[in-house]
N, C-alpha and C positions, 0 to 999 in steps of 0.2 A: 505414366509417361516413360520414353524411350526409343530406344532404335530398334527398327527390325531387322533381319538377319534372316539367312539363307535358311538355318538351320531353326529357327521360328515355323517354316513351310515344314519342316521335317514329321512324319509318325515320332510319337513319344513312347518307350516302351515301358509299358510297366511291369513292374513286379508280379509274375503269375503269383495266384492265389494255392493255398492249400489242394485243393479240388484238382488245380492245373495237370495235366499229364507230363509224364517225365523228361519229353522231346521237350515240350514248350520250357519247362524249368532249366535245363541244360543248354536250349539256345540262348537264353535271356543270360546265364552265368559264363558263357560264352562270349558272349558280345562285351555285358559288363569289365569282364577280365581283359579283354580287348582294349576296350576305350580308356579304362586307368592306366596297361599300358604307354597307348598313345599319349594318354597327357603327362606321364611321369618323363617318357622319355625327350618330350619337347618336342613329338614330330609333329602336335596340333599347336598354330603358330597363337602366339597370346595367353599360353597356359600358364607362364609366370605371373599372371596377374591372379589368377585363381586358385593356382597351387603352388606351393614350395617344400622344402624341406629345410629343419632349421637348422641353421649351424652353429647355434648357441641358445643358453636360455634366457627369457626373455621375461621380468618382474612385469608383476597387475595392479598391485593396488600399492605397493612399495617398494623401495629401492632394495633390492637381495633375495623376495619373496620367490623369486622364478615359478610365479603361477600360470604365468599365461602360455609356457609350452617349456617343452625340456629339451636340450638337444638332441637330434635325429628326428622329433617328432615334424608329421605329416600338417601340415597348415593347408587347409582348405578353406576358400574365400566363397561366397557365396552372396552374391550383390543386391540388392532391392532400393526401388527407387519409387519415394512416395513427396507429394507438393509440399512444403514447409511453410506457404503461405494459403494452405487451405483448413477446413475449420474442423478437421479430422482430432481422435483422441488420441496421442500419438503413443500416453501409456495403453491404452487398448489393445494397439499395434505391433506397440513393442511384445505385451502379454502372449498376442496371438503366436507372434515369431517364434517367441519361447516356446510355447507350447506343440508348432510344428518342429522346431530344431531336437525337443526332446522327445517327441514321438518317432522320429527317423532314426536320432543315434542310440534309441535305448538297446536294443538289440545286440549293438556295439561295446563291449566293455574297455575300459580304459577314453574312452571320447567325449569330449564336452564342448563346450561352444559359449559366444564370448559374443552378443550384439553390442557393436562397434556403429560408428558414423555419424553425423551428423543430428540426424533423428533425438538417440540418445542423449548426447552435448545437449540439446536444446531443451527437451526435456527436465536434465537434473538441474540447467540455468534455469528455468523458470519454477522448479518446484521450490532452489534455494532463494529466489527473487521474492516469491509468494510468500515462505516465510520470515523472509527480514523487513517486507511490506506488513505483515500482520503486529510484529515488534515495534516498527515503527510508527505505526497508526498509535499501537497504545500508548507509547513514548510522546507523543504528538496531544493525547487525548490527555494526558497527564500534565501536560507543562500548560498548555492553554486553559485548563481548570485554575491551577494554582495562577493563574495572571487573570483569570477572572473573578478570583476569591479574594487578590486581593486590589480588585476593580472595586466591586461592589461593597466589599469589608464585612463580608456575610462570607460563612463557610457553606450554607445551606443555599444564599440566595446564588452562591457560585456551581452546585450542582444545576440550580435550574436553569441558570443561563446557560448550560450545555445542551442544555435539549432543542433547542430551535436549530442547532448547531450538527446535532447527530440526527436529526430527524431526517434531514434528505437522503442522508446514508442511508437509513433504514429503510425508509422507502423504496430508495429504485434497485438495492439488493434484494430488499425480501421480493420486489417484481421479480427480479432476472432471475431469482432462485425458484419463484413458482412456473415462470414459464420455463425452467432446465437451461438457460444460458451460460456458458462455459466459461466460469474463472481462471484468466488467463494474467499476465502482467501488466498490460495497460489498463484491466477492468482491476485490478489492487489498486493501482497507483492514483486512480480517482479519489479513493476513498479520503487519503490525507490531505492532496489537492484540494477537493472540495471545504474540509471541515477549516482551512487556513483561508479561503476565498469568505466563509461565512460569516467567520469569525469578526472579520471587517464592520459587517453591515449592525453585528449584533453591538459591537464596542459604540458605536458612532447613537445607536438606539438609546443605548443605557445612559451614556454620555450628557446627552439632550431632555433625556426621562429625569436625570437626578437635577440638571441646572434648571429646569421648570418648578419642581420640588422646593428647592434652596429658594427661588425667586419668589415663593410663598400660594406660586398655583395650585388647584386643584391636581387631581391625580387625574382626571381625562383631559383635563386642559394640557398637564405635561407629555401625557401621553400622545395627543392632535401634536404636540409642538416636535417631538421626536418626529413620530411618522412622518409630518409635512417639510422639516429640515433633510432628514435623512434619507426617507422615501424614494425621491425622485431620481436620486443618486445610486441610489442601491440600482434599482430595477435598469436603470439604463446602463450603469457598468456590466448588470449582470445579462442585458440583452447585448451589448456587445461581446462578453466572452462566450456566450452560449454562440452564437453565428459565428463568430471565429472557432470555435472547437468543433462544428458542423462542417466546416469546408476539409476535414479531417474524415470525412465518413466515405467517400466515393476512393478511398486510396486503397491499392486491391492488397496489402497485406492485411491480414482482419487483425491483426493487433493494436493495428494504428487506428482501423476503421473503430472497432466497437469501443477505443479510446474516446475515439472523439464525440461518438452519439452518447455514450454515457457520462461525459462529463457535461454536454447539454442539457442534461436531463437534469443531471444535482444539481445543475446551476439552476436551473427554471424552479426544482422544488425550492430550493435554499431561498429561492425570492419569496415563496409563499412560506417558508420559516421567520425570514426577517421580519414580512410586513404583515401577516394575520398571526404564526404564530408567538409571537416574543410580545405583541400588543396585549391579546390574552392572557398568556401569563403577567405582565405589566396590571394589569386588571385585576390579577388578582394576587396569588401569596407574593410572589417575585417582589410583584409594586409596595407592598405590604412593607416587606422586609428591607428593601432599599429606603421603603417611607421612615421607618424606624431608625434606620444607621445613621441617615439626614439630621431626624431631630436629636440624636444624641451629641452626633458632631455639632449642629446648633446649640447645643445646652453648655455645652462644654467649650464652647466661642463665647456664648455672651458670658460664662461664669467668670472666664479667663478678665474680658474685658473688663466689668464691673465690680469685679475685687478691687476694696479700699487704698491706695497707695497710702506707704507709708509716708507719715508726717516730716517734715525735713528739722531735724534738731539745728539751731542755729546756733552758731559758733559764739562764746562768750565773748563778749569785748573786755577787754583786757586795759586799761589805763597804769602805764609806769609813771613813776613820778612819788615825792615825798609831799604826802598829805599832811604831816604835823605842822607845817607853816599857816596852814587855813583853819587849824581846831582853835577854838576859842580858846583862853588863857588864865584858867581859875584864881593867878596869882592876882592881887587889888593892885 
């Protein structure tokens, strides 16, 4: 994108080659000498935006470093202008820049160059965003274990109720990773969103699985009694946030778009995590292991209850008073 200009229409000259004859080399160093000239002396109107000269020096990475030019140095600005809301690689971009800026000034000694704008900013924001999203997931994945561990009061049966949980995740990244889809900060930020949305369905599961349990059910009867309490709720909460995170996809920044079609996506798997996967497991060790905690907690209720109370010692009765008047009288 951009404006066109007069000087757009213009021949471009380039740099004659080795081969060149020595007319063409001298008129090209000619003109060249010319038009720098013209732009140093201000007599081409707009050249303060593209060139300067510094009147001080100017720090890069910290305050005193004066890296990014030294006084008297020559500042030359050179502008490009590429879509921020299109699904471009923009380190790609950045690389290729580099790799033209250092093929022009090598030649040059003492010159170097400084990609500056916009582009950039957005760039190291989102590389720093990617990784305090990656910290945070694991942060995330850690404290909801430890509140599932001690749900269940299994340290083992608290790993497996993480799996119905991270399964969605795994799912629709390892998709977007085999078809090449580009991890950007809305496709991070699903990741914790989803596994705290799932989280929901699996608590309310367990919840229902263990009070069927206690009430002296079978293990598929507790199991019918979870799904049918929980079920209905799950899939319809999570058909509502799946169509609201949909109306998110036709927005033309793509960060917000592929926000929203990928968080429909966990939400649609995470339903088939709640209600086929987390059953299965229930079926099997998971159920196992929560069957177990149940009856120790039961063993240890009825023990509590049916221990002997102690016997209540009753308080002596005590009679004051002078007994020798009532004793019989051995005297005749």
């Amino acid at each position: 994108s951009g404006a066109i200009a007069l000087p757009d229409f213009s021949a471009v000259t380039e740099r004659p080659g080795a081969e060149a004859s020595t007319f063409a080399k001298v008129g090209y160093n000619r003109k060249a000498t010319e038009t720098e000239r013209r732009i140093k002396a201000g007599d081409v109107t707009g050249t303060k935006l593209f060139f300067v000269v510094a009147d001080k020096p100017h720090d890069l990475l910290r305050p005193g470093d004066a890296q990014l030019n030294q006084a008297g140095d020559e500042l030359w600005r050179i502008t490009a202008q590429c879509l921020v809301m299109s699904d471009a690689d923009f380190a790609q971009l950045i690389q290729e820049i580099h790799g033209i800026a250092q093929s022009v000034l090598k030649p040059h000694d003492g010159t170097h160059h400084i990609v500056t704008g916009m582009v950039p900013v957005f760039l190291h924001t989102q590389q720093a965003l990617l990784d305090s999203q990656i910290s945070s997931f694991g942060l995330a994945y850690l404290s909801i274990m430890i509140v599932m561990i001690f749900a269940v009061r299994s340290v083992a049966a608290g790993f497996l109720t993480m799996l119905p949980n991270v399964y969605p995740i795994g799912q629709i990244f390892g998709l977007i990773s085999y078809f090449g889809v580009a991890v950007d900060i809305g496709t991070m930020m699903t990741a914790s969103i989803a596994m705290g949305i799932g989280v929901d369905g699996t608590l309310h599961k367990l919840t229902w699985f263990r009070k069927g349990i206690e009430d002296g059910k079978t293990r598929e009867d507790s199991i019918a009694l979870a799904v049918g309490h929980s079920g209905p709720a799950i899939w319809e909460t999570s058909a509502v946030l799946a169509l609201g995170m949909l109306m998110l996809y036709p927005a033309d920044l793509v960060l917000i778009s592929r926000f929203g079609w990928l968080m429909a996506a966990i939400i649609a798997v995470a339903v088939a995590g709640d209600i086929v996967f987390l059953p299965a497991l229930l079926g099997g060790s998971l159920g196992t292991m929560i069957i177990k905690t149940v009856k120790k907690t039961s063993i240890k209720s009825n023990s509590a209850d049916s221990a002997p109370a102690l016997s209540a010692v009753p308080q002596p009765h005590l009679v004051s008073g002078d007994f020798s008047a009532s004793l019989p009288s051995n005297n005749p």
